[in-house]
C-alpha positions in Angstrom: -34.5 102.9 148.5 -33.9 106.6 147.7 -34.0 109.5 150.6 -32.6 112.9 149.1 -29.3 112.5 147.6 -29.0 109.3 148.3 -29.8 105.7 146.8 -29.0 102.1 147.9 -29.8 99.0 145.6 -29.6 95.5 147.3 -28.7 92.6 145.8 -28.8 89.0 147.9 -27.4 85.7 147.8 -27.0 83.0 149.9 -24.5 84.0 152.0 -23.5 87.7 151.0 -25.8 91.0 151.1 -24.5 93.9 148.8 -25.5 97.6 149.4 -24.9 99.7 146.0 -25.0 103.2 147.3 -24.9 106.0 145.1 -25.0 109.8 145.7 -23.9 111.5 149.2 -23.8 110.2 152.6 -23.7 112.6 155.1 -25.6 113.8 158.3 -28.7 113.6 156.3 -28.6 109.9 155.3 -26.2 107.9 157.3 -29.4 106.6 159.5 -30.9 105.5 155.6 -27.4 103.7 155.0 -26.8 102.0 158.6 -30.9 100.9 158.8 -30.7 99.1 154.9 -27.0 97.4 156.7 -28.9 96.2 159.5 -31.3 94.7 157.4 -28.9 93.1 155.1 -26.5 91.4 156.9 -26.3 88.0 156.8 -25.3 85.8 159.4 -21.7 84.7 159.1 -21.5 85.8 155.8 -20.2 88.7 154.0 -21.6 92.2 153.6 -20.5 94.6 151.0 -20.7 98.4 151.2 -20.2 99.0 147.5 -19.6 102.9 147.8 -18.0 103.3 144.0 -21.0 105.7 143.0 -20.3 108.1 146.6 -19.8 111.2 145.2 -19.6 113.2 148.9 -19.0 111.5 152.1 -18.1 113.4 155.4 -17.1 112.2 158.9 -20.7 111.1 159.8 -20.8 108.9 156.7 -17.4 107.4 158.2 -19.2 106.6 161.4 -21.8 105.0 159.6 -19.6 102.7 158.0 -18.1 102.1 161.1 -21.8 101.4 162.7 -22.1 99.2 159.7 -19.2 97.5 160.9 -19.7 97.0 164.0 -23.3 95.2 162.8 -21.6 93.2 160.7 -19.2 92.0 163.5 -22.2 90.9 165.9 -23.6 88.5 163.4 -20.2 86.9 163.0 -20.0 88.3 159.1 -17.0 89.8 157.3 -17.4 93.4 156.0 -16.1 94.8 152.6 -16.2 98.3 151.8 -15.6 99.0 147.6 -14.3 102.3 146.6 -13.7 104.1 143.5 -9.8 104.9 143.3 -8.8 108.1 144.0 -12.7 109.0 144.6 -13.9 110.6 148.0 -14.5 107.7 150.3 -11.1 105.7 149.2 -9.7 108.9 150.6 -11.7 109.2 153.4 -11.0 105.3 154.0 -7.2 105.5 153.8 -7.1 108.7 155.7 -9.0 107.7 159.1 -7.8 104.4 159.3 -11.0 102.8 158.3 -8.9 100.1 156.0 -7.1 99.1 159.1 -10.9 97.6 160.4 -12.6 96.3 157.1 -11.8 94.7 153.9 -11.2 97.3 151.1 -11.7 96.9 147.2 -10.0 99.8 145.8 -11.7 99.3 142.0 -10.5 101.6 138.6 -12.5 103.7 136.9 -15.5 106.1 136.6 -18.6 105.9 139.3 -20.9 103.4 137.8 
């Protein structure tokens, strides 16, 4: 699924739904990111915001996570968000308090 700058890839098992997101989420795409969430998430399982490839996020792409969130809670599933270290949304995680609310994997290394 691709919609201007950004792309999400899912991949499903059992009991986990992964978003890989790559490019910018912003005002433009957050409804792209939280409508491919509230088709993924499993029912008390685990859903994983892999955001590694962001290479922009601003304070609506926070919300969004947050909407994801917030989805994730009312099917009784546990939310991860994966980060690049040091990249724009491990920033934008630690700096709004977002880690205090979901699971965060802070992961080395170039965006994939």
């Amino acid at each position: 699924m691709t919609f201007g700058q950004l792309k999400i890839d899912r991949e499903t098992t059992p009991n986990a739904s992964t978003l890989r997101v790559s490019g910018e989420v912003d005002i433009a795409t957050v409804d792209m990111l939280v409508e491919a969430a509230q088709s993924a998430v499993p029912d008390g399982g685990v859903l994983v915001l892999d955001l590694v490839a962001v290479e922009f996020m601003d304070s609506a792409g926070v919300a969004a996570v947050n909407r994801c969130r917030r989805l994730a809670v009312a099917a009784e599933s546990r939310m991860v968000v994966r980060c690049r270290k040091g990249g724009p949304v491990a920033q934008l995680v630690a700096w709004t308090g977002l880690d205090t609310l979901v699971d965060v994997e802070i992961v080395e290394g170039p965006a994939g």
